[in-house]
C-alpha positions as CSV (number, residue, x, y, z in Angstrom):
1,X,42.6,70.1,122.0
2,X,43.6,73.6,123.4
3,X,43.1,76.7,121.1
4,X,47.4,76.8,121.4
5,X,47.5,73.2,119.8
6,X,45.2,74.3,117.2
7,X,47.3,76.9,115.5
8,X,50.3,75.0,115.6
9,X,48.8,72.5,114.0
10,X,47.6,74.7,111.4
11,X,50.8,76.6,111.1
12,X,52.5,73.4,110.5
13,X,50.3,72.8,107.4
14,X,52.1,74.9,105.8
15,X,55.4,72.9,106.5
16,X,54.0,70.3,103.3
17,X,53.2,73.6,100.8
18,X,55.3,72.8,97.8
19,X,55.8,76.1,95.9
20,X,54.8,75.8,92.3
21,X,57.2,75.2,89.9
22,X,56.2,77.9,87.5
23,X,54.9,80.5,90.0
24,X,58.5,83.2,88.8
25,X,56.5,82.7,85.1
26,X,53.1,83.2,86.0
27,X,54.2,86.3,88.0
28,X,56.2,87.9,85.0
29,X,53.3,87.1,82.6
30,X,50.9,88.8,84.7
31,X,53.6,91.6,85.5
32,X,54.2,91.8,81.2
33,X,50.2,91.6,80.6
34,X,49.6,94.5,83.3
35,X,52.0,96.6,81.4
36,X,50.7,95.7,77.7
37,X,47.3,96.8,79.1
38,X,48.9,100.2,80.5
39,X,50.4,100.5,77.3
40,X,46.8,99.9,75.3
41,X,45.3,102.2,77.5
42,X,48.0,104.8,76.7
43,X,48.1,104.5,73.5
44,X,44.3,104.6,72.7
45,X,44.1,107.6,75.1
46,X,46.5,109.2,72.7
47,X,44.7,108.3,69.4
48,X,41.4,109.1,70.9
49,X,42.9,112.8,71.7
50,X,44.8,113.1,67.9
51,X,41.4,112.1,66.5
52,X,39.5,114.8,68.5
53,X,42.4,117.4,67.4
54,X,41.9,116.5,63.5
55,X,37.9,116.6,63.9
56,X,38.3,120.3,65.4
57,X,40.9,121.7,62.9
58,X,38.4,119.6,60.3
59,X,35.6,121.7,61.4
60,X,37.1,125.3,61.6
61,X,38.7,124.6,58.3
62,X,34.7,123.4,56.6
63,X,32.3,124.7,58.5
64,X,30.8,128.3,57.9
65,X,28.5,130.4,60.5
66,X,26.7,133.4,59.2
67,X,23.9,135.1,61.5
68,X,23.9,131.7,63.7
69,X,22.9,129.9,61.0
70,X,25.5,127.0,59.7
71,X,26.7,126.1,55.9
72,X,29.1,123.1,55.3
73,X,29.1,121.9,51.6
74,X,27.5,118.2,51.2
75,X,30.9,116.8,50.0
76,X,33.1,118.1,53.5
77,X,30.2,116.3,55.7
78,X,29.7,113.4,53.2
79,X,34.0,112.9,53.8
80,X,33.6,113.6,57.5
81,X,31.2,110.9,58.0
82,X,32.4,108.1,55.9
83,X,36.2,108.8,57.9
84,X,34.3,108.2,60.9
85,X,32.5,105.0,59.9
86,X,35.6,103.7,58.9
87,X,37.6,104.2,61.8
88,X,34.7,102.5,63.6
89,X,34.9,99.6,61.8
90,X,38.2,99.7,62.5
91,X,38.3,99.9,66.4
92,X,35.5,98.1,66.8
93,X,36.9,94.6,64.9
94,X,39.8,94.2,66.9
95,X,37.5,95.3,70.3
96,X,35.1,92.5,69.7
97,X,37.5,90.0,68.5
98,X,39.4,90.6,72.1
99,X,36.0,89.7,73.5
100,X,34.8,87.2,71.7
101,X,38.0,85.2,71.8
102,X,36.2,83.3,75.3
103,X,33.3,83.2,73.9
104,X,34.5,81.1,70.7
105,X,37.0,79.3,72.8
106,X,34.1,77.5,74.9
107,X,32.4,77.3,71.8
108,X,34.8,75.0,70.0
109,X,36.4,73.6,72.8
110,X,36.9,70.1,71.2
111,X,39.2,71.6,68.5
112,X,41.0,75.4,70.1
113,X,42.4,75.0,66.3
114,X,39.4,75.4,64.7
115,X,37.9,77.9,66.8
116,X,41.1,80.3,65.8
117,X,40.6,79.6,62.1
118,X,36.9,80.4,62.3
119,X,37.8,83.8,63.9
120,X,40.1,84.8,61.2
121,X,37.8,83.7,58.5
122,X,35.1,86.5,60.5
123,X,37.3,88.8,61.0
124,X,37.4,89.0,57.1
125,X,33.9,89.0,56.3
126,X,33.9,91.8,59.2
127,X,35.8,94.2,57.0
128,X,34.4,92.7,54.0
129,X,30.6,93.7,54.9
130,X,31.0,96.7,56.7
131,X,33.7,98.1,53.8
132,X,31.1,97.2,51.6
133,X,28.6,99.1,53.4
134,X,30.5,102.1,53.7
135,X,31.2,102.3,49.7
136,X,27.2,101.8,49.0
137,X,26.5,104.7,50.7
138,X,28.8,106.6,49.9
139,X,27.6,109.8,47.9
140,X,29.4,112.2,45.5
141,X,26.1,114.4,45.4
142,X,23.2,115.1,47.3
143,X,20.8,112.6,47.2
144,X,17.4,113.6,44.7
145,X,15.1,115.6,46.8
146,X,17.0,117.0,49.5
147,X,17.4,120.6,49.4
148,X,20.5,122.0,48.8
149,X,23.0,121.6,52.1
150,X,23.2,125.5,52.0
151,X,19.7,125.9,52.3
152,X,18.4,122.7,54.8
153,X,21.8,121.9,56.5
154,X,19.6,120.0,58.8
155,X,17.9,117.5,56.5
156,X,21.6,116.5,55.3
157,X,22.8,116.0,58.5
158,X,20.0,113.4,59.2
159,X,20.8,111.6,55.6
160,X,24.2,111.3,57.3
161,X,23.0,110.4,60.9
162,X,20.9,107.7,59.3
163,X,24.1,106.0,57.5
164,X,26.1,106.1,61.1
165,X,23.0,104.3,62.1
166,X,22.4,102.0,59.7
167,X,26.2,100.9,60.3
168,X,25.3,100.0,64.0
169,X,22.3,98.5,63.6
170,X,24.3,96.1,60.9
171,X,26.8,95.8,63.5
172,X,24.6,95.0,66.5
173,X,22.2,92.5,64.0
174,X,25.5,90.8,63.2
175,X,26.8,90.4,66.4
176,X,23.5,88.6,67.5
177,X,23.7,86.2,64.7
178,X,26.9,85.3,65.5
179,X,26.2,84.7,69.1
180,X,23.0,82.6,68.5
181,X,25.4,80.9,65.4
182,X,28.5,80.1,67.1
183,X,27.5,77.2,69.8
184,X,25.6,75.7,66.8
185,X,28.4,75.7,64.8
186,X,30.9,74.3,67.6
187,X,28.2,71.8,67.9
188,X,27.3,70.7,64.0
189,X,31.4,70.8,64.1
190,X,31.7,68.3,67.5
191,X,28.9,66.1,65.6
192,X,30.9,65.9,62.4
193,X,34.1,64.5,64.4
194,X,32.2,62.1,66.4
195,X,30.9,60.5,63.3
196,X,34.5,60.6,61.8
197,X,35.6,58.7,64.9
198,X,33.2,56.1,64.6
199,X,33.3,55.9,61.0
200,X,37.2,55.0,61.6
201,X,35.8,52.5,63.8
202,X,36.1,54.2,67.2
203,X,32.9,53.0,69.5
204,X,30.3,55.3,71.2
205,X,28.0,54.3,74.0
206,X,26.7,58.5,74.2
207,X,23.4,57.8,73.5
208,X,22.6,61.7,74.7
209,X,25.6,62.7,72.3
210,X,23.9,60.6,69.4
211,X,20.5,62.2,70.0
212,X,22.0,66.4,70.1
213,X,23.8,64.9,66.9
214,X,20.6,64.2,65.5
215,X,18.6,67.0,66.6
216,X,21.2,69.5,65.1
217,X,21.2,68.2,62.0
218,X,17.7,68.2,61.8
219,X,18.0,72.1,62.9
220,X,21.0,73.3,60.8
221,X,19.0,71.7,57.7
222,X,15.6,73.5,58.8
223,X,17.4,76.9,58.9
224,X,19.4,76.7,56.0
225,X,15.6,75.4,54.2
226,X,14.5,78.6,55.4
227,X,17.5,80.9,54.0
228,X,17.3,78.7,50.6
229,X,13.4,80.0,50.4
230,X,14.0,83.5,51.8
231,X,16.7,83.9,48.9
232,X,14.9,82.7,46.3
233,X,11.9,84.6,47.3
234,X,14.6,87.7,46.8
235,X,15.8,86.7,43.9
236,X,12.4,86.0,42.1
237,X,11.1,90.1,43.5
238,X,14.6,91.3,41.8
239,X,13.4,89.2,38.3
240,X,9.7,90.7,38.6
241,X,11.0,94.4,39.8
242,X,13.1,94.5,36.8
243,X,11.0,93.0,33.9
244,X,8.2,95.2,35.4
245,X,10.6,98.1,35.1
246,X,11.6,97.1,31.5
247,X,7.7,97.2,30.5
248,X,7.0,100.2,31.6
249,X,10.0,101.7,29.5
């Protein structure tokens, strides 16, 4: 066959091509998705920038420098702070939500459902446990022992540099828990509606199935053993810390 033949035979192919039926909706759903992310980027450009503005006008307004050396009362950097770790927890929920969406979808691909309902029921102990955070160390004085903020403004700045990073290091622990606790709950979940099936009186020949069934059980009871003990081991140092503390007064 001459090299002539060849690409008419191949341009010919194209003579059978079927367009798809919903290609005009896939194009104006990528064309819409394009502009909502234009739109994202725009308008976290402009927050970022209004956020800068307030933190500079924030700073002029509080902070005092006299012979290069800087004073800012305890209570403007204490409110500085905590407005920052709050609009962290605030960007960063719906940020890792966005990403994590893929992540949970493969994990609970049985039931999409499910998978949806288990990210809104995080998404509240997200701003339940980080909230909570933020009001525990919240102070309304300095802390005992560390100098006056107009005497050691350095030493205050690192009690506030340790909260900002005490609130990642929650937020990076947490976000590895979840990642190692996600596929075993989409698992422990995909066991549970097996077993319904066949206790409806569907059959299954999965003897693999059966087996990973079997082994996470076994697994989810080991850990939550483990948490059982590590709580009660908490609880009974609470009991002891206190009736020691009520014997000495």
């Amino acid at each position: 066959m001459s090299l002539e033949q060849q690409l008419t035979d191949t341009l010919h192919t194209a003579d059978d091509y079927v367009p798809s039926a919903d290609l005009f909706a896939k194009v104006r759903r990528s064309i819409e998705e394009d502009r909502a992310h234009r739109r994202r980027i725009r308008s976290a450009i402009l927050w970022l920038g209004a956020a800068a503005a307030a933190v500079i006008v924030y700073l002029v307004a509080t902070v005092n420098v006299d012979d290069g050396r800087v004073d800012m009362s305890f209570a403007s950097l204490e409110l500085l702070v905590t407005a920052a770790m709050t609009a962290i927890v605030a960007v960063m929920g719906p940020a890792i939500r966005r990403f994590g969406q893929m992540y949970e979808k493969q994990a609970f691909a049985g039931t999409p459902d499910t998978g949806t309902k288990v990210l809104r029921l995080l998404d509240i102990a997200y701003y339940l446990i980080f909230g909570a955070y933020i009001l525990m160390t919240l102070m309304f004085e300095p802390p005992r022992g560390l100098p006056p903020l107009d005497r050691q403004f350095t030493d205050t700045l690192l009690f506030e540099t340790e909260r900002l990073g005490g609130l990642f290091l929650l937020m990076g622990i947490l976000h590895v828990v979840l990642l190692l606790a996600l596929p075993v709950a989409g698992l422990v979940h995909s066991a549970n509606l097996r077993r319904a099936r066949i206790a409806e009186g569907a059959t299954s020949n999965d003897g693999v199935a059966a087996r990973i069934d079997r082994g996470v059980t076994v697994g989810v009871w080991i850990v939550a053993a483990y948490v059982l003990l590590q709580m009660v081991i908490a609880v009974l140092g609470i009991v002891l810390g206190l009736g020691l503390s009520l014997i000495h007064i």
